[in-house]
N, C-alpha and C positions, 0 to 999 in steps of 0.2 A: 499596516495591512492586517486585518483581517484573516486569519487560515485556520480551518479546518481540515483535520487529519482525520479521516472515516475510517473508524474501522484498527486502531491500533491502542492496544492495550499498555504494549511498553513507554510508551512515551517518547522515542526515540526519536521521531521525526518533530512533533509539538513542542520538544526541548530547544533543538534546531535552532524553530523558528523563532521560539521564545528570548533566546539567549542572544537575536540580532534587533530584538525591541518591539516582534510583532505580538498584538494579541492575538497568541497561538489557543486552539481548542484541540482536544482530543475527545471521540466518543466511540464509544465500545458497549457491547454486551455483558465486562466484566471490568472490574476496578482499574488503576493502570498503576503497571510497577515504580511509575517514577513520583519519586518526593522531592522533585525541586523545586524551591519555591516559586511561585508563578506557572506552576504545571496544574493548568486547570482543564479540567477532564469531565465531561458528562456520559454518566451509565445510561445506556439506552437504545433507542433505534436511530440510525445513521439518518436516515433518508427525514425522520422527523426532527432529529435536531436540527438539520443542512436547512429544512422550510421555518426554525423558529426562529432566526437569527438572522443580517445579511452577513454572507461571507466575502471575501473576493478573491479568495482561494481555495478549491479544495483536493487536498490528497487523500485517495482513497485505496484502500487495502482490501477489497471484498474478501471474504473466507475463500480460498482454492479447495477445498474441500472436496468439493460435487464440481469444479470448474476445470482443475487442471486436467491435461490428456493423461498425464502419469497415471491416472486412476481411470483411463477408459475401461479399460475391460470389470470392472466391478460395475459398470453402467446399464449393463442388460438387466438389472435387476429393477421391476417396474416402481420402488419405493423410491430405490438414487434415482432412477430418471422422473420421477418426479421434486425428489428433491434439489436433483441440478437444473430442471426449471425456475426454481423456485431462485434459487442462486442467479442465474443469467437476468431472471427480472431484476432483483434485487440490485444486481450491478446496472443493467440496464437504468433504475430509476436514481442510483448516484450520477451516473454519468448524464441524466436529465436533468439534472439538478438546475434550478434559475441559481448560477453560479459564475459570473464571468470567465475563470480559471478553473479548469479542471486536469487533475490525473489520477487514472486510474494504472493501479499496478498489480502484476499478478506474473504467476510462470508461464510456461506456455499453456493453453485451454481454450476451450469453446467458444471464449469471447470473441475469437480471432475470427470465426465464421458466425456464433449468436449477435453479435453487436455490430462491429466494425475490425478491420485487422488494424493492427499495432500499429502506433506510429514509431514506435524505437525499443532496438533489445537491448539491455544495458547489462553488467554484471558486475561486483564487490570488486574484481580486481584491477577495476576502471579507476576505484575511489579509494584508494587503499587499503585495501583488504585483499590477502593472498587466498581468495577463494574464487570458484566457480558458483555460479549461482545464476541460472540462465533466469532473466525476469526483464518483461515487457511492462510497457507505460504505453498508455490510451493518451493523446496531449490532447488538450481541447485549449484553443487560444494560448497556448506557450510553446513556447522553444525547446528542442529539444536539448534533454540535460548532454552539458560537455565533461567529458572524464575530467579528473583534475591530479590523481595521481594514480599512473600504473605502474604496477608493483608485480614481482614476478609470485612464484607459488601455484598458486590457481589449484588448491585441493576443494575439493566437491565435500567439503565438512558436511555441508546439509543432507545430501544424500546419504552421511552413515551418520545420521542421528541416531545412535539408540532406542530399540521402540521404550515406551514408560508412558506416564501419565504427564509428564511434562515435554516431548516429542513438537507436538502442533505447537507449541508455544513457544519452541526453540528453533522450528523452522520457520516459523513467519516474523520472526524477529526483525525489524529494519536495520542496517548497517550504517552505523554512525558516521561514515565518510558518504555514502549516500544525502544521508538527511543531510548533511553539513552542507554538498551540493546545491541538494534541492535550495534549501534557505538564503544561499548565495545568490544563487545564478536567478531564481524565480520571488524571492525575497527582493528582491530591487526594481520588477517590473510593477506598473502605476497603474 
């Protein structure tokens, strides 16, 4: 199979896929952290790599930035609301994508009334991970993901991220029992 991961820089979810035999891609606006061999990643625009390739899978991470509710009230400001348009198209034209499999994922936000609402909330401590981390999937043509191991704890790590220059990059990170999920369960559909 074919899968493209929009929009993730770590590598995290394209490893996944990589390491059950699919040709995995990653594309992003910035290099990607992972050096594992077979970890092939293009710098660029999501929605232009998704139309230069076929895919039959794509997982996509738009920037929450301008999207999630957490940041409503900074929204009155007529530059974010334009640039949270900017963001809902943006997602809006992943999830257009001529792509037979699609998901989109993000926390809670705008999508849920700009686009369509969620088909599923999921969170880390579904999938082995002792954290909270409320985060919705858009499915388009797939199933929704089944937990595969809950695990007690459930600390909200992400919400005491430290603010720093490395912050966004530590809260949008995908969770490795996550990907591993994804790659499983959606990794075997034909």
């Amino acid at each position: 199979m074919r899968v493209l991961v929009a929009c993730e820089f770590s590598g995290i979810v394209r490893d996944a896929f990589a390491a059950r035999g699919h040709d995995a891609w990653s594309c992003d606006l910035i290099p990607s952290e992972s050096h594992l061999p077979g970890g092939q990643h293009h710098i660029g625009d999501a929605v232009r790599f998704a139309r230069s390739k076929t895919f039959d899978l794509m997982i996509a991470h738009p920037p929450c930035r301008y999207l999630a509710t957490s940041g409503a009230r900074w929204m009155k400001d007529p530059e974010r609301m334009r640039k949270q348009r900017e963001a809902v198209e943006f997602a809006r034209r992943l999830w257009e994508a001529f792509i037979p499999r699609i998901c989109l994922e993000n926390p809670r936000s705008v999508l849920m009334t700009q686009l369509a609402p969620a088909t599923q909330q999921i969170h880390p401590w579904q999938f082995g991970h002792g954290e909270r981390k409320e985060t919705f999937l858009w499915l388009k043509n797939l199933p929704p993901l089944l937990p595969t191991d809950i695990v007690e704890g459930r600390e909200p790590r992400v919400h005491r991220e430290a603010p720093g220059p490395e912050r966004e990059k530590n809260r949008s990170r995908s969770y490795p029992g996550i990907a591993a999920a994804m790659a499983d369960q959606w990794g075997k559909l034909s």
